[in-house]
MARBA-3410 file (N, C-alpha, C, O; in Angstrom, 1 decimal):
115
-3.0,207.2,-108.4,-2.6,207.2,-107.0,-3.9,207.0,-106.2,-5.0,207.5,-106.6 ~ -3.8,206.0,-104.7,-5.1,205.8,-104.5,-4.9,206.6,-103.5,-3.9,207.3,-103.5 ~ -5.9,206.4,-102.1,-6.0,207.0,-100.9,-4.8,206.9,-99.9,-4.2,207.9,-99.4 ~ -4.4,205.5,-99.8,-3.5,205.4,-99.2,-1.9,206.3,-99.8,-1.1,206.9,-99.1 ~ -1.8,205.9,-101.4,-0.8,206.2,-101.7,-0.9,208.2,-101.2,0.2,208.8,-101.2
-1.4,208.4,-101.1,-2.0,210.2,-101.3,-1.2,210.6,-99.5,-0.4,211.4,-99.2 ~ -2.1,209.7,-98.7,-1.8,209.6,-97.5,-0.2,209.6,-96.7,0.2,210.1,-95.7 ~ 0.6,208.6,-97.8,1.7,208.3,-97.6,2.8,209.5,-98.2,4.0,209.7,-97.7 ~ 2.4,209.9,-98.8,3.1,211.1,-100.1,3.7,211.8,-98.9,4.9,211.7,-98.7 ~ 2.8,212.8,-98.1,3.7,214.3,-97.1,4.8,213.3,-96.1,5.7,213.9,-95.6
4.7,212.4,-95.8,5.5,211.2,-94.4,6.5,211.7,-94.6,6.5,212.6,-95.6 ~ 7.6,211.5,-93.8,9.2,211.4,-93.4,9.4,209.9,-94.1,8.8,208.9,-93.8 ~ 10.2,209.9,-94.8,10.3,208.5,-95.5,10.5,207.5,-94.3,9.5,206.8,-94.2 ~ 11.3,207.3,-93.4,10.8,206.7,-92.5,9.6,205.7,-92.0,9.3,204.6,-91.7 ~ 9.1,207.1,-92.1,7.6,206.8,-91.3,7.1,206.5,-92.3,6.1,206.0,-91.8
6.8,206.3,-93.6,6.2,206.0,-94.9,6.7,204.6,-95.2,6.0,203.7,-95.6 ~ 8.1,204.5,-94.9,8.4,203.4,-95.2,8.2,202.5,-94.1,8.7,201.4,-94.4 ~ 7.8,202.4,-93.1,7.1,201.4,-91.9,5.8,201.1,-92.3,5.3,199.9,-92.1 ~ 5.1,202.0,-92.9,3.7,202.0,-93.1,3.3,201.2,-94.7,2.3,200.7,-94.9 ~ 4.3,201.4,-95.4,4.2,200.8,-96.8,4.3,199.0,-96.3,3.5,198.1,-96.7
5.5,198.9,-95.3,5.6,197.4,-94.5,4.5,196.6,-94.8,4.4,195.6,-95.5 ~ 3.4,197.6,-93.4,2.3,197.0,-93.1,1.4,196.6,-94.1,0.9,195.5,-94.1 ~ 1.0,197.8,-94.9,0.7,197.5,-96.2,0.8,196.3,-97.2,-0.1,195.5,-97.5 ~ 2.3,196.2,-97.5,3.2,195.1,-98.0,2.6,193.5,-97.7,2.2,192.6,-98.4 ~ 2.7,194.0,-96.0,2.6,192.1,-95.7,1.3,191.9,-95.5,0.9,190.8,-95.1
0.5,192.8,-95.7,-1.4,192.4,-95.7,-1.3,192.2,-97.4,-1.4,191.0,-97.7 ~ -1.3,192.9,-98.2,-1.2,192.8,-99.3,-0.6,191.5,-100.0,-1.0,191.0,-101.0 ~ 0.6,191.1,-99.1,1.4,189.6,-99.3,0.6,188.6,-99.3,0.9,187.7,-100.0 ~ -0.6,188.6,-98.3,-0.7,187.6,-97.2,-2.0,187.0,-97.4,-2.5,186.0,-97.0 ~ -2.8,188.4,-98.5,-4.5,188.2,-98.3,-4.7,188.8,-99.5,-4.8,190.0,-99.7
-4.9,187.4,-100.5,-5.3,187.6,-102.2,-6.9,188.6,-101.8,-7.7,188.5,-100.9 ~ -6.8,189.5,-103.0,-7.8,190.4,-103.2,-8.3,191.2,-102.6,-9.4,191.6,-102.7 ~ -6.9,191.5,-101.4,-7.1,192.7,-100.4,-7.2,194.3,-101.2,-6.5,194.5,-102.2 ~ -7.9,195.3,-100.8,-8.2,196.5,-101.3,-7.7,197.4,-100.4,-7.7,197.4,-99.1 ~ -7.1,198.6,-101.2,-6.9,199.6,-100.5,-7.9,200.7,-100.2,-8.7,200.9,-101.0
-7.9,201.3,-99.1,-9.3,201.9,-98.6,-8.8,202.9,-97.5,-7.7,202.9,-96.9 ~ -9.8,203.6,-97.3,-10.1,204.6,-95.7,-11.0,203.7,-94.9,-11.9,203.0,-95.3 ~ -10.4,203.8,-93.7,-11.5,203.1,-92.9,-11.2,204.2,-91.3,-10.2,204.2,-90.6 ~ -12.7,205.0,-91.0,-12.8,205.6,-89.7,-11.5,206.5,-89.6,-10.6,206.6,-88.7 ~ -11.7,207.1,-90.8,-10.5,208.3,-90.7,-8.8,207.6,-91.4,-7.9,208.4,-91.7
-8.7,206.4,-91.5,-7.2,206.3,-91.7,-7.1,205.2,-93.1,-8.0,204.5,-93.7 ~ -6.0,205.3,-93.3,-5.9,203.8,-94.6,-6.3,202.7,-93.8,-6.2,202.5,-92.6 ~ -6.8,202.1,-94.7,-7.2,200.6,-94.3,-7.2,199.9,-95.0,-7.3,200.3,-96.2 ~ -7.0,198.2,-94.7,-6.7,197.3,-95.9,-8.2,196.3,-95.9,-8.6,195.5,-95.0 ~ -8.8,196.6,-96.9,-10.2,195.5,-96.6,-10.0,194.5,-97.9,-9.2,194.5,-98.8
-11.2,193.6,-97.3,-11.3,191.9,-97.9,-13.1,192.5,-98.3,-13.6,193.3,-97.4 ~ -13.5,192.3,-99.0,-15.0,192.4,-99.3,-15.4,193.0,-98.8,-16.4,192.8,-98.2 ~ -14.7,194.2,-98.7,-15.9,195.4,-98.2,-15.7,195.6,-96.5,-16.0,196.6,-95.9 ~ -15.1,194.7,-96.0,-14.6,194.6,-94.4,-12.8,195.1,-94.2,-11.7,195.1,-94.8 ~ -13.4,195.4,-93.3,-12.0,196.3,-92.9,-10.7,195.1,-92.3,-11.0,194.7,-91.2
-9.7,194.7,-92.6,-9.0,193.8,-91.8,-8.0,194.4,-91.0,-7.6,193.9,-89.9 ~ -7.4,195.8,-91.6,-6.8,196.3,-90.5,-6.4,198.1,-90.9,-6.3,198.5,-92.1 ~ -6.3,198.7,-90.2,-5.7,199.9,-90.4,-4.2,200.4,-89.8,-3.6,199.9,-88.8 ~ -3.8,201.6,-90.6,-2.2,202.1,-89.5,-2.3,203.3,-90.2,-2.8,203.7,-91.2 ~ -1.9,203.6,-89.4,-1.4,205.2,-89.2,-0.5,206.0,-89.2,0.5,205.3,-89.4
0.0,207.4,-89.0,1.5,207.6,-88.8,0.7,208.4,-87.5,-0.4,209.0,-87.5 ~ 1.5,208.4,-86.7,1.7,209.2,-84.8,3.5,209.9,-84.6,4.5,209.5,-85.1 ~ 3.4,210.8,-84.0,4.3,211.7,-83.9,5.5,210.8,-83.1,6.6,211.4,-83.0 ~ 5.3,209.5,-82.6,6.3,208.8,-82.4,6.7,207.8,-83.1,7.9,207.5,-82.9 ~ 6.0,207.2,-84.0,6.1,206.1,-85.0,4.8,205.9,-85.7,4.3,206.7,-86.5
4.2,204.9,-85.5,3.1,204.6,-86.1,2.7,203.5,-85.4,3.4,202.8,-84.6 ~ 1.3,203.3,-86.2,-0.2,202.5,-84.9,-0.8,201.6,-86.4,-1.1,202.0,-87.5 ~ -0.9,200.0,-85.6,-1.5,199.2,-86.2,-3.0,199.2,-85.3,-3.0,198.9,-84.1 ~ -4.4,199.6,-86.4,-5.8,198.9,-85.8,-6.1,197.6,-86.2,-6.0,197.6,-87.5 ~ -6.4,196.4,-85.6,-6.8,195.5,-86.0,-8.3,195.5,-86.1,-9.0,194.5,-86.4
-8.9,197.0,-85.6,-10.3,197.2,-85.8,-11.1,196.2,-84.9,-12.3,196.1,-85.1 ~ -10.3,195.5,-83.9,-10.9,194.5,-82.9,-10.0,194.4,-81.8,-8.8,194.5,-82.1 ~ -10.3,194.4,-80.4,-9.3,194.0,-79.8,-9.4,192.7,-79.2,-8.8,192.4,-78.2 ~ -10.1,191.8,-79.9,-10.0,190.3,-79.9,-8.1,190.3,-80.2,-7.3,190.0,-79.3 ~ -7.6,190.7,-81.6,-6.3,190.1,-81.4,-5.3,190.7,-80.5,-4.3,190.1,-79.9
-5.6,191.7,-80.4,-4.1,192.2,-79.0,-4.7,191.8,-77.8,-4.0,191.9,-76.8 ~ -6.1,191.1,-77.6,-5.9,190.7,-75.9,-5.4,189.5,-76.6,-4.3,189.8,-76.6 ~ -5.4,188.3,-77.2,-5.1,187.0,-77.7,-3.5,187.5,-77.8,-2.9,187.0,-76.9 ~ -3.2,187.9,-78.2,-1.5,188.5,-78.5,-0.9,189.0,-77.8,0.1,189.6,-78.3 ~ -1.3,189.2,-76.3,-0.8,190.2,-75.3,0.2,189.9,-75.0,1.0,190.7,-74.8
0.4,188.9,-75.0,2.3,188.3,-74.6,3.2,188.5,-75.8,4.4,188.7,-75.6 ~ 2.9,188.4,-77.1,3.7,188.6,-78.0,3.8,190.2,-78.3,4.6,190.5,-79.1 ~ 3.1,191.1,-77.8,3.2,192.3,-78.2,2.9,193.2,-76.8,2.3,194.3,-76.6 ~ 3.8,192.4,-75.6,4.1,193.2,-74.7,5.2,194.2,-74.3,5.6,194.7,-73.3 ~ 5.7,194.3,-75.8,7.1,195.5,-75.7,6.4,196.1,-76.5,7.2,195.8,-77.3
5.3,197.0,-77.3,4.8,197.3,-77.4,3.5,198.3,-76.4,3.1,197.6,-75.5 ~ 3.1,199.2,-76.4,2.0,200.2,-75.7,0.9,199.7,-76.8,1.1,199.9,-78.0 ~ -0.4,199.0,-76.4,-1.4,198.9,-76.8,-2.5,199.4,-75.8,-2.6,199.6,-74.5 ~ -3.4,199.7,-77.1,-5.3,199.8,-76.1,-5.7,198.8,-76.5,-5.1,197.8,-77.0 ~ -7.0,199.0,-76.3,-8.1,197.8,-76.6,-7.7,198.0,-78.3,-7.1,197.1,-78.8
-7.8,198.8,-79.0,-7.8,198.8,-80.4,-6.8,199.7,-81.0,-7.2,200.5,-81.9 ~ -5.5,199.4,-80.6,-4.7,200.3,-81.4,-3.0,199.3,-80.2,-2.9,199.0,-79.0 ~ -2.1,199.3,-81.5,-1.0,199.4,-81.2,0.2,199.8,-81.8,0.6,199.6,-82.9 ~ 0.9,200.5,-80.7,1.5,201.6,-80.8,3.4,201.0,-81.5,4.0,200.4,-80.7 ~ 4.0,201.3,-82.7,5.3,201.1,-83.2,6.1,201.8,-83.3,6.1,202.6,-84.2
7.3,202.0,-82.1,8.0,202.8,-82.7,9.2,202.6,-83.8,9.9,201.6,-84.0 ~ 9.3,203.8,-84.4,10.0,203.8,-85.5,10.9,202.5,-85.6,10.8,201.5,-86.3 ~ 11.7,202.8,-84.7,13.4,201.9,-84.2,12.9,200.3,-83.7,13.8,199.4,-83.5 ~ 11.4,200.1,-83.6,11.1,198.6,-83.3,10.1,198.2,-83.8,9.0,198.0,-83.3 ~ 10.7,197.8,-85.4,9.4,197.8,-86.0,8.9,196.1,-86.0,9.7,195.1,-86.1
7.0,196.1,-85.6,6.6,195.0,-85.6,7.0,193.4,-86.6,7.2,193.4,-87.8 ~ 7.0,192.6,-85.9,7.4,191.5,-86.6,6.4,191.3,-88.0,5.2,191.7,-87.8 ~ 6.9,190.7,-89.3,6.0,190.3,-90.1,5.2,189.1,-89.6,4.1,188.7,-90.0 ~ 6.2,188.5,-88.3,5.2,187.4,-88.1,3.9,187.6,-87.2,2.8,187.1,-87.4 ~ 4.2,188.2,-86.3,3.2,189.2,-85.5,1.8,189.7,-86.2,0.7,189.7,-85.7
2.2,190.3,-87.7,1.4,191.3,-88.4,0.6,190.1,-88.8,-0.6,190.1,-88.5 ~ 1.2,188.8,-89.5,0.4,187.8,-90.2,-0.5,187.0,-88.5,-1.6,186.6,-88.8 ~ -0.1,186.9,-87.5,-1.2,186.2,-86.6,-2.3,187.6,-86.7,-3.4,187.3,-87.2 ~ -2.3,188.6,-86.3,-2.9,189.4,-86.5,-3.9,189.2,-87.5,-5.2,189.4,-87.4 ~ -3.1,188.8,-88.6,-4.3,189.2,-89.9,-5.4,187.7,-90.0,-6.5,187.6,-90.5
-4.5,186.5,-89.3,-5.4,185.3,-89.0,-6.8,185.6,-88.3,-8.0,185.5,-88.7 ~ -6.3,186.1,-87.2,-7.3,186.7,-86.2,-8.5,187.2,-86.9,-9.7,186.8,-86.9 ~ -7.8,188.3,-87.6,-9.0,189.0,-88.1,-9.7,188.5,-89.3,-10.7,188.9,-89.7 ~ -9.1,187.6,-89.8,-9.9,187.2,-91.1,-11.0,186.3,-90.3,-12.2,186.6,-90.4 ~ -10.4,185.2,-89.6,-11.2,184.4,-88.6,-12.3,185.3,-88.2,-13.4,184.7,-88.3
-12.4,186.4,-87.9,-13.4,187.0,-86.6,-14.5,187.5,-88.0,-15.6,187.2,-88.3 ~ -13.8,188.2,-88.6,-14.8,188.8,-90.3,-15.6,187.2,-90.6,-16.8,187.0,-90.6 ~ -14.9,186.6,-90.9,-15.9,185.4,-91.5,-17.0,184.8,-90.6,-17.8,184.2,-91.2 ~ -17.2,184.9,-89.1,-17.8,184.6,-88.6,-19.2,186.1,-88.2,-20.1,186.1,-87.4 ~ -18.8,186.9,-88.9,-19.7,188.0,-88.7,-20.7,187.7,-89.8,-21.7,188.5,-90.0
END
């Protein structure tokens, strides 16, 4: 069992099963992605770089893209959603699009490779 899975174990299946999602479609989407902690939470990294994190929150759960390059770029696609600069907020009952999650992860691969 790794960090994440450890992390996921106490959840409300619910809330574990939204979060396994996100997992899922980074894992789908980005050969020789790793499971990891990043600044306190699971995180999904590419070489050592963080591409994204989530969380569980007492209303649903929170995707970090660890930038807020993609939710200002995405602000109209993810305006039924509560975002900050670096965190956006899912509730249980509306969970984010996979297609949403994959511009997201464009974003961030884009912005990593240019670091």
């Amino acid at each position: 069992m790794n960090v994440i899975d450890e992390y996921l174990k106490p959840l409300s299946p619910d809330t574990r099963a939204a979060l396994e999602r996100l997992r899922k479609i980074g894992h789908d989407n980005i050969p020789g992605l790793k499971d990891d902690w990043g600044y306190g939470i699971p995180a999904l990294k590419l070489g050592g770089k963080t591409v994204y994190g989530f969380a569980a929150r007492k209303t649903g759960i929170s995707l970090y893209p660890f930038s807020g390059e993609p939710i200002a770029i995405l602000s109209e696609k993810l305006k039924d959603y509560k975002c900050s600069s670096g965190a956006i907020q899912i509730p249980l009952d509306k969970p984010i699009s996979e297609e949403l999650v994959k511009d997201i992860i464009v974003l961030r691969l884009a912005a990593l490779k240019t670091k």
